[in-house]
N, C-alpha and C positions, 0 to 999 in steps of 0.2 A: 504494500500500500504506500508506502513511503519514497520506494521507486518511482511512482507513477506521478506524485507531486514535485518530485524532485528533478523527473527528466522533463516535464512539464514548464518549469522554473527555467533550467538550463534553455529549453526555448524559444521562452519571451526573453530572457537577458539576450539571447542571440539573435532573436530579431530586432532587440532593442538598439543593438548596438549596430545592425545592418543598416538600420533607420537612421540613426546618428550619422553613419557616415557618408550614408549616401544623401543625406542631408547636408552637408558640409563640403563633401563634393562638385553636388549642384546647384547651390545655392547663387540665387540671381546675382546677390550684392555682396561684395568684399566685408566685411566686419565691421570696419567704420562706415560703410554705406547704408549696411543693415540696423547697426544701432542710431544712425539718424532718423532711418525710416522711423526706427522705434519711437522716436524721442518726439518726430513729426506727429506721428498718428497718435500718440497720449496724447501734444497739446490738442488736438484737435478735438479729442475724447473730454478732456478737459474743458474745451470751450463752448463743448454741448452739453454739456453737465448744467455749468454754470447758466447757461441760456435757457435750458429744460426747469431747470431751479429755478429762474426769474421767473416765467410763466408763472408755476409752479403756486409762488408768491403771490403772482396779482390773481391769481384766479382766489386762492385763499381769501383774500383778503375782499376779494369782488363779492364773494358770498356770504364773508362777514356781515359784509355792510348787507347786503340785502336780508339777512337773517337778524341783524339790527330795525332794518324799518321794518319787516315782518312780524316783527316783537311789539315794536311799538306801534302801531296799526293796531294790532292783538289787547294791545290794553287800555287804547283809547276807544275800540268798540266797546270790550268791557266797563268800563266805566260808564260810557252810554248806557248800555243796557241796565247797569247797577241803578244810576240814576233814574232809567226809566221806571225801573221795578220800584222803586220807592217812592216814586210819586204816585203809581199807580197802587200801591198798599195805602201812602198818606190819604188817599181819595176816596179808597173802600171805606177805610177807618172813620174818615170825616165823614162820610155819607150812612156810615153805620150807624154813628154816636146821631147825625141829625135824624135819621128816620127813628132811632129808639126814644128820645124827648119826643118827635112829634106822635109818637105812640102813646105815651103816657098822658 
């Protein structure tokens, strides 16, 4: 059993290292060519980051706000309504108490 993991190991390392080499063999760009590339395509990764993150931001922040007036919209009906319902209890009450004297 131990064999069969083992010659298994033996080869992936072997094609690991066929890979490596003929990766280095054929490789487009010389070393310093290749690490610029590198260095090119992070900032660029970099510059979309940051630009993805700004959106990111205003859009956060767009919905704030409208979840802001959403709010308050929300409790200035409330209030309407509070007030309505109170005036229209104050008028049951007054017209309670006036038809119960005009009973007696």
């Amino acid at each position: 059993m131990a064999d069969k993991y083992v010659g298994g190991l033996y080869c992936f390392l072997g094609g690991l290292g066929m890979g490596l080499a003929s990766g280095i063999l054929f490789a487009p760009y010389s070393g310093a060519g290749t690490r610029d590339r590198f260095r090119r395509k992070a900032g660029e990764a970099r510059d979309l980051m940051n630009t993805k993150a700004g959106e990111g931001r205003k859009f956060v922040k767009r919905q704030a706000a409208r979840l802001v007036d959403q709010t308050n919209e929300f409790v200035e009906h409330s209030k309407r309504v509070v007030n309505e319902q109170k005036q229209r209890v104050a008028s049951a009450v007054q017209a309670g108490t006036t038809a119960y004297r005009n009973g007696l």
